[in-house]
LOMAR-750845 format. One record per residue (C-alpha): residue number from 1; residue in one letter; x, y, z. Coordinates in steps of 0.05 Angstrom, whole numbers, always signed. Example, Ala and Ser with C-alpha at 12.3 -4.5 7.8 and 13.67 -1.06 7.14 Angstrom:
2
+-------+------+--------+--------+--------+
: dokol : roke :     c1 :     c2 :     c3 :
+-------+------+--------+--------+--------+
:     1 :    a :   +246 :    -90 :   +156 :
:     2 :    s :   +273 :    -21 :   +143 :
+-------+------+--------+--------+--------+
***
This chain:
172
+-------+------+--------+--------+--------+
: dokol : roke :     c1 :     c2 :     c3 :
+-------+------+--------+--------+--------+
:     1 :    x :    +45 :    +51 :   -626 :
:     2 :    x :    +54 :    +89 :   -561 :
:     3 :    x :    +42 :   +159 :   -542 :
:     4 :    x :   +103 :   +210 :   -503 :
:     5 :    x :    +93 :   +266 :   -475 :
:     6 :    x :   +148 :   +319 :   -473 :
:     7 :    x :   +193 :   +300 :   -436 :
:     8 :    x :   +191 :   +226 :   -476 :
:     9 :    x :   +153 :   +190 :   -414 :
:    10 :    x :    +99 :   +147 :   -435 :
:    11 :    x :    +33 :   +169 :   -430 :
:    12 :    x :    -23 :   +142 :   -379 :
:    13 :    x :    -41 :    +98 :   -437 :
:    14 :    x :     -8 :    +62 :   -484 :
:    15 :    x :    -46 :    +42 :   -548 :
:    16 :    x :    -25 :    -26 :   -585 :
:    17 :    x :    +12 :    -29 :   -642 :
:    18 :    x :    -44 :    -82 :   -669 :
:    19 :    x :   -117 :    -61 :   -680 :
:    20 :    x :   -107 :    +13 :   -639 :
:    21 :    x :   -139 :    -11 :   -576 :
:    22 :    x :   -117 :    +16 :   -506 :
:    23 :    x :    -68 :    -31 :   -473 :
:    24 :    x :    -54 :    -29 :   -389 :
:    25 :    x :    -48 :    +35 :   -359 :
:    26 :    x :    +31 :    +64 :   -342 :
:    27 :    x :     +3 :   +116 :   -288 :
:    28 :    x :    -39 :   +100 :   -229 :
:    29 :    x :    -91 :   +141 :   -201 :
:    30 :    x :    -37 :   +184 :   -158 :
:    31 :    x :     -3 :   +196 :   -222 :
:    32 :    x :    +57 :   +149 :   -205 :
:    33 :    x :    +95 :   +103 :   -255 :
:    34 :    x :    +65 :    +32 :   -251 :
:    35 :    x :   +117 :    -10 :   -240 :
:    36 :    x :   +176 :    +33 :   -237 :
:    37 :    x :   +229 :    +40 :   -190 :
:    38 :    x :   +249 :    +11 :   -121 :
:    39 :    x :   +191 :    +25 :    -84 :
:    40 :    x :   +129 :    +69 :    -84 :
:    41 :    x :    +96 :   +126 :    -35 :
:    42 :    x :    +45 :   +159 :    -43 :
:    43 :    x :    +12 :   +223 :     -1 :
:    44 :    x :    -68 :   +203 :     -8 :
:    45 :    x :   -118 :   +249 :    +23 :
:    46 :    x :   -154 :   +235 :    +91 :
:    47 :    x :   -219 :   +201 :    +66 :
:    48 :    x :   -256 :   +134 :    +58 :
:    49 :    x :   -245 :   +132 :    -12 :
:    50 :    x :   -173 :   +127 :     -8 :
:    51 :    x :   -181 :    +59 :    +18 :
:    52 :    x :   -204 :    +38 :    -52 :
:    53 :    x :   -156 :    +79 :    -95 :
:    54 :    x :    -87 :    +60 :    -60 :
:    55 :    x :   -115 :    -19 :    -55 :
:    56 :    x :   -118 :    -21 :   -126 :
:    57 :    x :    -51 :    +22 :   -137 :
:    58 :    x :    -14 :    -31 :    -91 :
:    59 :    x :    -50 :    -83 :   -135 :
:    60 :    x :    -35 :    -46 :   -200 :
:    61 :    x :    +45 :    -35 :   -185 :
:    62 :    x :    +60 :   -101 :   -153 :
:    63 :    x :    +26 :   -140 :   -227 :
:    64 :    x :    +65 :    -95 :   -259 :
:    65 :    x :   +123 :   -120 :   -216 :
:    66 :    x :   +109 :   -196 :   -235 :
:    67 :    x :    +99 :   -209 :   -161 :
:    68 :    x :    +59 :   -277 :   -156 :
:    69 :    x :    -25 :   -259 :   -152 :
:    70 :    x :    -27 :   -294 :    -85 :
:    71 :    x :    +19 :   -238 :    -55 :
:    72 :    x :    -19 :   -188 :    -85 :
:    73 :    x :    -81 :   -212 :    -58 :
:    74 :    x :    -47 :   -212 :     +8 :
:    75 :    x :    -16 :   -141 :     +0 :
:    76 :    x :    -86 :   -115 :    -33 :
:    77 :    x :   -117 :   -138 :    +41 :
:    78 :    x :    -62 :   -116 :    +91 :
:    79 :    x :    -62 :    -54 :    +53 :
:    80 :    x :   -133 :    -46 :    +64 :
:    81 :    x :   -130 :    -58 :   +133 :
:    82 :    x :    -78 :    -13 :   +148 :
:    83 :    x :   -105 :    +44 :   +118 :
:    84 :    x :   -170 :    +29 :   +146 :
:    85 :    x :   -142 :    +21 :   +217 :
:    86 :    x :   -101 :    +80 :   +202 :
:    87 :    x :   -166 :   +131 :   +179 :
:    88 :    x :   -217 :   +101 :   +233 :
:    89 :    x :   -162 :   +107 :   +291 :
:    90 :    x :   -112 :   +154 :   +282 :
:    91 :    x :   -100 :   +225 :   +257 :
:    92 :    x :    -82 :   +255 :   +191 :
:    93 :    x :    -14 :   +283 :   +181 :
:    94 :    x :     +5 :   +343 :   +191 :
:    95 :    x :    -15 :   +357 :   +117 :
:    96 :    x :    -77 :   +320 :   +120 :
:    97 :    x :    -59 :   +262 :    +81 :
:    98 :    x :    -42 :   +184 :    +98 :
:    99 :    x :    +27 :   +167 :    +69 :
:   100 :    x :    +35 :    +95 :    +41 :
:   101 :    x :    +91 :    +66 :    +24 :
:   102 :    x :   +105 :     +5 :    -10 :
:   103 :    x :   +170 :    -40 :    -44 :
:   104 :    x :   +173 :   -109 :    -77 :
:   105 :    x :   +239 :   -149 :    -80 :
:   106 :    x :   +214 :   -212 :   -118 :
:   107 :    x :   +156 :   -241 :    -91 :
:   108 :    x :   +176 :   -212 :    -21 :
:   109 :    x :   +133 :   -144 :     -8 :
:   110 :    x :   +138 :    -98 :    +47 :
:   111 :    x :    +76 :    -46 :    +61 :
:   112 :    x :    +85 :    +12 :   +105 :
:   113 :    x :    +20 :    +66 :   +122 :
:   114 :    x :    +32 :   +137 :   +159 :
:   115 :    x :     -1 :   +174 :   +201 :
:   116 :    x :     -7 :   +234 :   +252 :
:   117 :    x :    -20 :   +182 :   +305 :
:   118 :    x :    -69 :   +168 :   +355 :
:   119 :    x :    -64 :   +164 :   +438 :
:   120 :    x :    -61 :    +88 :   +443 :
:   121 :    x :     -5 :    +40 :   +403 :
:   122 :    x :    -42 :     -1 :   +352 :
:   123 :    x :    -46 :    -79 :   +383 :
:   124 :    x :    -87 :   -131 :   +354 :
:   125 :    x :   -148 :   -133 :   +395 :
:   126 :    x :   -167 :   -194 :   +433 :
:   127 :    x :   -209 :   -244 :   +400 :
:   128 :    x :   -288 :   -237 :   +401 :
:   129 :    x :   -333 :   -291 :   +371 :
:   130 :    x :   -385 :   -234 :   +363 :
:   131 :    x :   -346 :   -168 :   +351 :
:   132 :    x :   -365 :   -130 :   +291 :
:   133 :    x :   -287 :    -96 :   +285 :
:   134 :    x :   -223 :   -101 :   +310 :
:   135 :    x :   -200 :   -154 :   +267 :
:   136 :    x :   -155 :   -112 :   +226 :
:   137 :    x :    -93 :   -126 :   +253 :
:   138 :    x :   -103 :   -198 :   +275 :
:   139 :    x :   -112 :   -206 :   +198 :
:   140 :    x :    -50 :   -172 :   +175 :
:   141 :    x :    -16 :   -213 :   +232 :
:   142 :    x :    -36 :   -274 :   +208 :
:   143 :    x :    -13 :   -255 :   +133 :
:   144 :    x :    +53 :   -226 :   +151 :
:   145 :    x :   +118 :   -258 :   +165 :
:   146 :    x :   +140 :   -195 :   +202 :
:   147 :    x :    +99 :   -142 :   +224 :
:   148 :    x :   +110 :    -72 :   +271 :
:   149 :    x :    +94 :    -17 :   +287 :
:   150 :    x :   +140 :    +58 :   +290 :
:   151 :    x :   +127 :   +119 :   +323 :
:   152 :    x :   +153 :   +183 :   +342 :
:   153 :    x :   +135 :   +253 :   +361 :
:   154 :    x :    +96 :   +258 :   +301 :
:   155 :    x :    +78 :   +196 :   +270 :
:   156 :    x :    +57 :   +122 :   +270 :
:   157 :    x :    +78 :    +75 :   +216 :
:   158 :    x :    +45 :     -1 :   +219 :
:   159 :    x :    +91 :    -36 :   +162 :
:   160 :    x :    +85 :   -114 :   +145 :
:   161 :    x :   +119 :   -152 :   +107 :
:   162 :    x :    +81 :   -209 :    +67 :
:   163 :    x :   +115 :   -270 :    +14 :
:   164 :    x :   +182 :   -294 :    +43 :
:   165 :    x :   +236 :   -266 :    +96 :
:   166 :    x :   +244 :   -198 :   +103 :
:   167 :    x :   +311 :   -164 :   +116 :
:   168 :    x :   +271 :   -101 :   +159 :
:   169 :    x :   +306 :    -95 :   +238 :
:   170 :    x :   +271 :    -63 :   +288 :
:   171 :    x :   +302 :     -2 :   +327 :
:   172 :    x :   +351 :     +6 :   +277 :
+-------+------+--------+--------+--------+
***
């Protein structure tokens, strides 16, 4: 048996029809609809923690999505390291928030991450045997088929795209 709200949505938890236990969660911890949709963005506040939350809301929609679990584990990863990159870097936009966006076409999955930008264009940095960071973008390089980077007056946006062909262009 499941529980509505009001407006007839499911509730953040469904409980099974057998036995009354609580099945998978519908919302994630942004309050967005697991699984539903085109795509997903989500507005998450300017802290460390966010790492964590929007890792496992990638991880949560794209399951939810029947994308294969080694694309996930790729997504959960690039995601990280975007938004990592993206808080230790860059600025906050303008509302003080990192906006990730994400969208799953089969097992293909493109990740985007916005931000208020930052004086220098994100580049992988050079290799180092020793270094203790800058391996962030070397990493989502070597997991993506296609990845870039997008800015303007106001923002950056690193995007990859991870599990087949993508059909993103450049510049247009």
């Amino acid at each position: 048996m499941a529980a509505y709200d009001t407006r007839g949505r499911m509730t953040s938890y469904m409980v099974a029809a057998q036995g009354g236990s609580a099945a998978a969660p519908t919302t994630d911890a942004f309050g967005g609809e697991i699984g539903r949709g085109q795509a997903r963005t989500v507005r998450a506040r300017w802290e460390l923690p966010t790492v964590t939350r929007i890792r496992e809301a990638v991880a949560l929609d794209l399951r939810a999505r029947e994308v294969s679990e080694e694309v996930i584990s790729e997504a959960e990863l690039v995601t990280t390291e975007l938004v990592t990159n993206s808080l230790r870097h860059a600025k906050p936009l303008s509302d003080r928030t990192v906006r990730i966006h994400w969208k799953a076409r089969g097992d293909c999955v493109e990740v985007e991450v916005s931000d208020g930008g930052a004086e220098t264009q994100p580049v992988p940095a050079t290799r180092a045997v020793w270094a203790t960071s800058g391996r962030g973008l070397r990493i989502v390089r070597s997991l993506a088929h296609e990845w870039g980077v997008l800015r303007d007056e106001k923002q950056t946006t690193v995007w990859a795209a991870l599990g087949g062909p993508s059909r993103r262009r450049v510049g247009t």
